[in-house]
N, C-alpha and C positions, 0 to 999 in steps of 0.2 A: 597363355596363362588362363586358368578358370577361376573366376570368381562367384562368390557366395552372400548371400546378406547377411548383413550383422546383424543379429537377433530380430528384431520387428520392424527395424529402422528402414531408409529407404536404400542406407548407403550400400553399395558394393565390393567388396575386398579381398584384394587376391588371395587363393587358397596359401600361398604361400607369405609371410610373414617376414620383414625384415627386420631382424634382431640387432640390436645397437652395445649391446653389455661389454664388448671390447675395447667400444673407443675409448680412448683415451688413458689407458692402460697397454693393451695387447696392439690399437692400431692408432696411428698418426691422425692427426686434422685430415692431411691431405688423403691419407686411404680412407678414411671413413667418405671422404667426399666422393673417392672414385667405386667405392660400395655405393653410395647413391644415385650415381647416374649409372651403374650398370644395373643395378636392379631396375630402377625405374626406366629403364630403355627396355628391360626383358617381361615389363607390362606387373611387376610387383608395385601395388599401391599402398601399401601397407607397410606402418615401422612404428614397432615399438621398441619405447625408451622408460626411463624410470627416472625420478630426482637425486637417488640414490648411485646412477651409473657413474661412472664402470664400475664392475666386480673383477676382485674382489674391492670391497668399500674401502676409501680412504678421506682423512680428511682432506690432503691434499690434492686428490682428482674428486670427491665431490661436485655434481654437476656438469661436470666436463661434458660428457656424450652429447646431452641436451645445448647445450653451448656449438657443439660440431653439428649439427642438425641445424640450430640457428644460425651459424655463421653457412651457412650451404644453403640455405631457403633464402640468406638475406643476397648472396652472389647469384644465384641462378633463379629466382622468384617461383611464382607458377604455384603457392601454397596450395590451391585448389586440387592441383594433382595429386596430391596424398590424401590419404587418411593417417592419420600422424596419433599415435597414443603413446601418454605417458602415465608415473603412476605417486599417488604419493605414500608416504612412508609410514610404517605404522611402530608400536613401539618396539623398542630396540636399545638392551643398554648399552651396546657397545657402539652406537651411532652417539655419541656425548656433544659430537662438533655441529649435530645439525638441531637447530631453533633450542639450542643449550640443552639436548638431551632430553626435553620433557617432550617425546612424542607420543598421540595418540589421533584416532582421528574424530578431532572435535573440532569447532569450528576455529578457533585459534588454528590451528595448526592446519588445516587444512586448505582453511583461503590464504596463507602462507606462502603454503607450501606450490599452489597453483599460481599465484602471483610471481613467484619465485620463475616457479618453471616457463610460464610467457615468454617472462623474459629473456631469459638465457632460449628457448627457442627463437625468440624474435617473431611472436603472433600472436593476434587477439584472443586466439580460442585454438582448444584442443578437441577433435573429432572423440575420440574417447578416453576420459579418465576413471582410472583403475585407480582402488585400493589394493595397499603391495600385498598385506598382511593383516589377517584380523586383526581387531582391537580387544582381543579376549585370548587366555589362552586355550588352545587347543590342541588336533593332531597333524600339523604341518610343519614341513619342512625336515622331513625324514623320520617322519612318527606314522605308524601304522595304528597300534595302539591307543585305544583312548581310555583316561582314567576316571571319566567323573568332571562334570562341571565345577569351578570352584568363583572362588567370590573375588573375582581380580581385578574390580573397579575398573573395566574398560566401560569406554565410552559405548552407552545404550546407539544399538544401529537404528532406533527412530531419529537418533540426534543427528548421526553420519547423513542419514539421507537429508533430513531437513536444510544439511547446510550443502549438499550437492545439489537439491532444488535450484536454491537460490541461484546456485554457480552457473544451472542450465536457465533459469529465466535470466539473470544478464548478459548470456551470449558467450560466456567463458569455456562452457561446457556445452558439445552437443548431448553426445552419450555419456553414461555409467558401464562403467565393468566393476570384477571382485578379480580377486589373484589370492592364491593359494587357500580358498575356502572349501569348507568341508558342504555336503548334503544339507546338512540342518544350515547353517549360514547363508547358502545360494537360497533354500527355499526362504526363509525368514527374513530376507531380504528381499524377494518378488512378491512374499503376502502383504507386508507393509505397503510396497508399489502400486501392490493390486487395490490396497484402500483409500489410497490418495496421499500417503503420507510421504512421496518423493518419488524421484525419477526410477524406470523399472530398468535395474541390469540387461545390458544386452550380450552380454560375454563372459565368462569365468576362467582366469589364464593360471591352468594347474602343472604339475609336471604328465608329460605323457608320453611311454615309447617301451618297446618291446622288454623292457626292463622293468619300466613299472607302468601297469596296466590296472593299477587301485582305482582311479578312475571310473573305469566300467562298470562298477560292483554297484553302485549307488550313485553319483553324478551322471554317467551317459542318459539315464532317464531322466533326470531334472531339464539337462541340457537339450534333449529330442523332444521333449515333450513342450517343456516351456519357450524357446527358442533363446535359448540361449547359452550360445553353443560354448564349443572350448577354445580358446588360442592355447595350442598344444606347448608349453616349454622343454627344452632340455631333449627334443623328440630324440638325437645321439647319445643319450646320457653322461652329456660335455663331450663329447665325441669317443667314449669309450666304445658305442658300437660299431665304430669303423674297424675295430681291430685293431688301432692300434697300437693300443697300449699290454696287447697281449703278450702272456709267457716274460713278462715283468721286463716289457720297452718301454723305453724313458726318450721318446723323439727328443730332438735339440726342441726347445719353444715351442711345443705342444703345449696346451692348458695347466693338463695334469702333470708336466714336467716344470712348470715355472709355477703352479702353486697347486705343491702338493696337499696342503691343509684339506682340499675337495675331495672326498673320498664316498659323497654319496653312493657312488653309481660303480663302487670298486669295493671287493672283498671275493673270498672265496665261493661264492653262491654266484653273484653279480661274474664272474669271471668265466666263471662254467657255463652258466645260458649265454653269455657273449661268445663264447669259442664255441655253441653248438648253431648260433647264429649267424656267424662267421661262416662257420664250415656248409650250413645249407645253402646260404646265397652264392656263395664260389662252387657250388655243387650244380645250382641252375645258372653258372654263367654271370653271375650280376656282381657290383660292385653292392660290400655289405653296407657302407653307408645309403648305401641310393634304395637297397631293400628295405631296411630300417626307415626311412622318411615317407616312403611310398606307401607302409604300413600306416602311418598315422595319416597322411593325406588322405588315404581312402577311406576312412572311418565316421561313416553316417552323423556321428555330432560333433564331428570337428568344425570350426568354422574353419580357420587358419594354422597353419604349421609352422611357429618361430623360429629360423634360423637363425643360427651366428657363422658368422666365418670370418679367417685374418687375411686371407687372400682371395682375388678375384678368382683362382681355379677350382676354387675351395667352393667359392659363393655358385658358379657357374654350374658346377657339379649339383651343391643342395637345390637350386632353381629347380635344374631340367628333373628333379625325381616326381616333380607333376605328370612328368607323360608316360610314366611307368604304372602299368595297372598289372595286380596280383591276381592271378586264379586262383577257384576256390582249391586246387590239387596245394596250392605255395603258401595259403592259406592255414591249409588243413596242415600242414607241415608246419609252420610257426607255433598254430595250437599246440600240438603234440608237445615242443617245446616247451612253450609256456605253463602245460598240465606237469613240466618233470621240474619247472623253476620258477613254480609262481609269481612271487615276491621278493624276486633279490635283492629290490632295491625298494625302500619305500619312498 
């Protein structure tokens, strides 16, 4: 395994990323626990989770994932062997079941939300905590497009930090991260840092993979320059770049086959760079998942590469795409693509 540091800190963490968004939906107590001793046997130190797990949201699995995590740290011990991230949640009105629907992230809801999650992890402190989702609105989660700032009463990000301070001087918190933030929000979040008004991001967890490559345009320079890289999500785009949901396959228990409501990363654009993706990696011989992931491992401001997967052959598979490196010839052939399908997916 090769590990990387996490933005300025001293920690170290595997390029590869254990993603947790299934348990307790798509995988058992018991698989999520046999995902963590096999990753953590294959030298992945890293896993993140969120308050909100699994997806898709429910109020009845609320929690869960973080709960399987904590019931597996309190059987097997050893916390120190991870770097363990989770994230809390920001507004949402169709989240009504969590802290009565008024979320934002201000201090109410935030030492909450981390008090919360402790617990159901079963640990004094979390290596890095992530906000899910701005507190303003924006252009995330399948918006390319921006229209204009407007007046949407989210909570001022001098307040957000002020009360993540706090959370890293009593020990609850080592690091800060951001998730799903734009250029202007990472940077406006590390000027504050930079002036003392709270702890400085060391990570920014967006969506990233041959599909959608919006990232590079403006955050890969925030993230190389400032250090603070990316935990890549979705690098498969829910695993549509394995192929196999092409020419309209519907696998038994696939993702996209048990909730089809996901549709980011599928339409008639998104389909077409998938099947020319497809076809160049079974062209040189490789398996198109393992192309796809090796693409974003190699990628100078990634920190880490979040996987998911429902079975161990699954997970064995996304691991080993670490040892696979790309020439600039396999390189220059992805561009090609990329220049005929820019944006299939935002």
């Amino acid at each position: 395994m090769e590990y990387r540091r996490l933005g300025r800190t001293e920690l170290r963490v595997s390029a590869i990323c254990l993603g947790t968004m299934t348990w307790g939906e798509q995988n058992s107590e018991a698989e999520a626990h046999a995902q963590m001793d096999f990753a953590l046997d294959r030298g992945v130190n890293f896993w993140d989770a969120a308050e909100m797990y699994p997806v898709p949201p429910r109020a009845e699995t609320y929690g869960r994932t973080e709960s399987y995590i904590g019931s597996w740290l309190a059987d097997r011990g050893g916390r120190d062997r991870i770097v363990l991230a989770t994230k809390v949640a920001g507004p949402d009105p169709r989240l009504t079941y969590v802290r009565d629907g008024r979320l934002g992230l201000d201090r109410r809801n935030i030492e909450a939300a981390l008090d919360a999650s402790l617990a159901r992890l079963r640990t004094d402190y979390v290596d890095l905590y992530q906000l899910h989702w701005p507190d303003r609105r924006t252009n995330v989660f399948g918006r390319l497009g921006y229209d204009g700032p407007a007046d949407d009463g989210g909570t001022p990000v001098e307040e957000t930090l002020a009360v993540l301070g706090d959370l890293v001087r009593a020990g609850k918190v080592r690091h800060v991260g951001l998730s799903n933030e734009t250029a202007w929000g990472t940077m406006r979040h590390l000027a504050l840092a930079e002036s003392g008004r709270g702890p400085r991001p060391v990570s920014v967890q967006n969506p990233y993979s041959l599909l959608n490559r919006s990232f590079e345009v403006g955050l890969a320079e925030v993230a190389a320059r400032e250090q603070c890289g990316l935990l890549a999500y979705s690098p498969l785009g829910m695993g549509v770049l394995s192929g196999k949901y092409l020419d309209g396959a519907a696998p038994a228990g696939a993702r996209l086959t048990r909730f089809a409501q996901f549709r980011r990363y599928r339409g008639p654009q998104a389909d077409a760079a998938t099947a020319a993706y497809v076809a160049l990696a079974r062209e040189r011989g490789l398996d198109p998942a393992r192309l796809a992931l090796a693409f974003v491992n190699g990628r100078t401001f990634v920190t880490s590469t979040i996987i998911g997967a429902t079975d161990l052959d699954q997970l064995a598979a996304d691991i080993a795409s670490i040892e696979l490196r790309l020439d600039r010839d396999l390189l220059d052939a992805i561009d090609a693509i990329h220049a005929r399908y820019t944006y299939p997916c935002p």
